[in-house]
N, C-alpha and C positions, 0 to 999 in steps of 0.2 A: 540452157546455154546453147546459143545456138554454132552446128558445127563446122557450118562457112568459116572456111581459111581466109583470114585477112592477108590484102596486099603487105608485102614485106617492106617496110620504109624505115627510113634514118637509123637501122642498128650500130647502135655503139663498136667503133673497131676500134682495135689497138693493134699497129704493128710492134714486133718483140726482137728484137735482131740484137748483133752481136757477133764476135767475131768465134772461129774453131775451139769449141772447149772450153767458153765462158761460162756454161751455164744455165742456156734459155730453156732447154727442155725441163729443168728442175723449175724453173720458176715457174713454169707454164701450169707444172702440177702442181706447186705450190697454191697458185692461184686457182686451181681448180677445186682443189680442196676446202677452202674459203668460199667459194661462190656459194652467194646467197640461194637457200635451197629451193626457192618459188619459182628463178629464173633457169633460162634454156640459155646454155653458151654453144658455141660451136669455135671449131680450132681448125685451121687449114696450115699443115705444115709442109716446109716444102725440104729436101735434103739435096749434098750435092751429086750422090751416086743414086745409081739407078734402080738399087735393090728396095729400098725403101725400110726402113726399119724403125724410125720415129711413130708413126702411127700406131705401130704393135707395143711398143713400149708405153708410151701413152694411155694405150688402153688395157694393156697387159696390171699397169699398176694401179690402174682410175677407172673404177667401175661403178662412179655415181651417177646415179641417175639426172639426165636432162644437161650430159655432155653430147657432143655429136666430134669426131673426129675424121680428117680426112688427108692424104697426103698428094702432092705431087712433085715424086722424085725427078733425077736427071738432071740436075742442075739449077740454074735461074729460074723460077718460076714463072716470071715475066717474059722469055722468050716466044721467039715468033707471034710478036704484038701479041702477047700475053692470053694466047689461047691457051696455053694447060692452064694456066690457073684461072682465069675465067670462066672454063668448063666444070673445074672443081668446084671453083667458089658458087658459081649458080645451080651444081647440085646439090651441093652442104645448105645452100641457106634454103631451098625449097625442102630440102628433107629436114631441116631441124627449125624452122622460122623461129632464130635465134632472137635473145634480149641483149644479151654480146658478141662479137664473132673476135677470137685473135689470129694473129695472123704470125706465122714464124718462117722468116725465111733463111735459106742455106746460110750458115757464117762464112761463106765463101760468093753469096749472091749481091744484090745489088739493090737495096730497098727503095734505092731515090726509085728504080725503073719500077719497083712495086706500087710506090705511091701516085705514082703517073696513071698506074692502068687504075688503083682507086678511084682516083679522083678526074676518071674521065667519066664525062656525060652517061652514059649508059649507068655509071651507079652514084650518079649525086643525088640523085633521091630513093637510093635503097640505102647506103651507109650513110652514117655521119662518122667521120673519118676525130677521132679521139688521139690521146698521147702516143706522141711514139716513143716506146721505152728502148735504149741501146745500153745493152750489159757489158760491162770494160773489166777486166781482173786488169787493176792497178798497175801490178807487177811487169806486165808487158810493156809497159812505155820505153823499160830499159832497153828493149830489144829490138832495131833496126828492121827485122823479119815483118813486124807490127806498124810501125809507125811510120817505114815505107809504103805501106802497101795500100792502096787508092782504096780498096773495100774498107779496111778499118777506118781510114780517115773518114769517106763517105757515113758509115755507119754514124761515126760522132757528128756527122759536120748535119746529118737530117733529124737528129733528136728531139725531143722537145726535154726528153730525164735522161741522163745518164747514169745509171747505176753502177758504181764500183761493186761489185760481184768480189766475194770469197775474203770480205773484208777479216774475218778472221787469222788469215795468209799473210798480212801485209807489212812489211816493215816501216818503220816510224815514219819514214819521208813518202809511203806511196800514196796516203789520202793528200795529199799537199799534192804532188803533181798530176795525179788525176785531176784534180780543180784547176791547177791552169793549164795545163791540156787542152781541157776542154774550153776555158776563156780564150787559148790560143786560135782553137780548132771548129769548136762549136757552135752555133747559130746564135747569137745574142739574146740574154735570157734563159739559155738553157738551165735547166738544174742540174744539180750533180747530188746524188742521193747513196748511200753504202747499203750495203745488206751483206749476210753472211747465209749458206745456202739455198738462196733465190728466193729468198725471202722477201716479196714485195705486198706493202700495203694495197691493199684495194684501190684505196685512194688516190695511186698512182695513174691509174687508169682514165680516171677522170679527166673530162676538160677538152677542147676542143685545139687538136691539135695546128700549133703556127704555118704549119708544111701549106704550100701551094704551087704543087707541079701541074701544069697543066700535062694532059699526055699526047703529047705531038713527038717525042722522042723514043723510037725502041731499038734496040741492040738486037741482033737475031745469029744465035748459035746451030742454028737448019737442024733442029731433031724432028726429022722425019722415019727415022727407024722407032718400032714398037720397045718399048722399056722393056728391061730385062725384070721390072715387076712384075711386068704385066702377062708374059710367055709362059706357056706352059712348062712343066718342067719335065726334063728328056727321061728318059728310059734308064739313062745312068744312074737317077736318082740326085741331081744337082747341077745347076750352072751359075757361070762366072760372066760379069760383065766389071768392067772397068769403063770409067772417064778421067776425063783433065782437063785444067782451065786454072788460070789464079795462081799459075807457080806449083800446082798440090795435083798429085795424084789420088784415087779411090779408084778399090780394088773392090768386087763384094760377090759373096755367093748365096745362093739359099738351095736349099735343102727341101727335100722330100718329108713330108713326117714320117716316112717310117725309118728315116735314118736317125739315129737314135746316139749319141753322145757320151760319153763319160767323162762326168762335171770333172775329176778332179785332172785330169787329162787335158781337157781345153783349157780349164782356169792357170795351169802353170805353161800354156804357150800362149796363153793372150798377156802373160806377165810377162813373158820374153820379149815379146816383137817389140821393136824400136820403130815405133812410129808417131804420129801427130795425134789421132783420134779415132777411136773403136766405137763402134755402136753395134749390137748384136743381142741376138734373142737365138736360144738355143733348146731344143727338147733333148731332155738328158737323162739316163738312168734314174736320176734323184728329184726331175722333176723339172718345170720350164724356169727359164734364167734369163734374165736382162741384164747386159752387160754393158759399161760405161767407161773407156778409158779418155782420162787426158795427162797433162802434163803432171798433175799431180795423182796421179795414182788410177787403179782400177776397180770399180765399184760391181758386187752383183745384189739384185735384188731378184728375188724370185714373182714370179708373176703367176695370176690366175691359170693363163691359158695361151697358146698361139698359133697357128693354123700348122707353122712351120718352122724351121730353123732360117735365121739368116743371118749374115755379118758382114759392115761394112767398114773397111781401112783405109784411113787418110795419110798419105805420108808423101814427102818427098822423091823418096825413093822408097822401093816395093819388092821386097824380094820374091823372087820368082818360084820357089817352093813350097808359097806358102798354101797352096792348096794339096800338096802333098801332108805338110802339116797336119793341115785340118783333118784333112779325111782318115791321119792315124790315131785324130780323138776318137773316131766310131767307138760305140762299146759291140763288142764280138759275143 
């Protein structure tokens, strides 16, 4: 066999969106755990704060082989003519020359501006640009906060499947108005498919998706400061960055490893805060922790391993103590 890397052409992509709390990082491993075991996928996620915690989670619970993961926090992905993720995405696919690539952006971002930068000339002949899946918990349609707000529309209105997400949750009447929803909202011909958690067939993916942005339009949010992923971390043993944009605040910190946690101590203030969406990984007396809050409850799963603690919080409003909080989890 000989060991010349082939050019990297037409990889199968599927963008995954969706709006805070729907669901995408569960189905993402859902799907990963399904991938066919001969093929190399690779996943570029992108989050809206700047600590970055999807990646870790990701790979903290999916350690099959012939994944390749990779993040770019801070917001939109697409920003500043979509050089963070262009950078990303051109070093995920040379370092894994993927048979799938997916693609997950913030539920607070803007996929039309995603599929623009896809589907510009520089990579019409590296991708071939596949379904774009948009996960909907049914349940939200009752609530003005949702079906005001231009991302969620967007997200439905570029679909090729929408998936009602967490169909298990649903009352009699929510498969019914997710369908015309989406007939109201949706691009003609979309589907509308159910799953219960994030549970999607392969064959989802498949097929070559309707979407054609050309990319002559970019939004530009000027992140020219270095991510607070990215900074080293100070002498205190922790830093704090915060963003906003979309109506929604995130707040997030990470931690040092040698600061060290007590599960039962974080677990009963990450059940107190009154907020929209938690994502966190924590090193703890008991062992490393991924933690997942949304509207319906708080999930932990214990994970392999993490370099570090961090935690990122979406809400409205942000109480200002809560890093006081955190740091009385410490175990002493």
């Amino acid at each position: 066999m000989s060991s010349k890397r082939q050019p990297i052409s037409t990889v199968p992509t599927n963008i995954i969106t969706g709006f805070l709390g729907v669901g995408k990082t569960s189905a993402i491993l859902q799907l990963m755990r399904n991938k066919p075991e001969n093929e190399r996928w690779a996943v570029l996620v992108n989050e809206f704060g700047e600590i970055g915690i999807d990646g870790a989670l990701l790979q903290g619970q999916h350690q099959q082989q012939g994944v390749y993961i990779r993040e770019v926090p801070g917001g939109c992905m697409c920003c500043a003519a979509g050089l963070p993720m262009q950078i990303a995405l051109n070093q995920l696919l040379s370092e894994s020359t993927p048979d799938r690539l997916l693609i997950e952006p913030t539920g607070l971002g803007h996929p039309k501006e995603v599929l623009q930068v896809l589907s510009s000339k520089y990579y019409q002949q590296v991708l071939s640009l596949n379904k774009t899946l948009t996960l909907v918990d049914a349940r939200h349609l009752a609530d003005s906060r949702y079906t005001s707000h231009d991302t969620f529309n967007q997200q439905i209105a570029i679909a090729d499947r929408v998936i009602g997400n967490k169909l298990d949750l649903y009352q009699a009447d929510d498969k019914q108005a997710l369908i015309n929803y989406v007939a109201q909202h949706g691009r003609k011909g979309a589907q509308v498919q159910f799953s219960e958690h994030g549970r999607i067939d392969l064959a989802s993916l498949q097929g070559a998706t309707a979407s054609n942005y050309a990319a002559d339009e970019h939004h530009h949010h000027g992140h020219k400061k270095a991510l607070a992923s990215e900074l080293p971390i100070p002498e205190s043993g922790y830093l704090k960055a915060s963003n906003q944009g979309e109506g929604f605040n995130s707040i997030g910190w990470r931690f040092a490893p040698t600061k060290v946690f007590d599960r039962k101590k974080l677990r009963a203030l990450l059940l107190s805060l009154k907020v929209e969406r938690i994502k966190a990984v924590f090193i703890t007396s008991s062992g490393v922790f991924g933690y997942n809050y949304t509207s319906d409850g708080l999930s932990e799963a214990e994970l392999d391993d993490c370099q570090e603690s961090r935690i990122e919080i979406i809400a409205n409003q942000l109480d200002e103590n809560l890093e006081d909080q955190l740091l009385a989890c410490l175990s002493h």
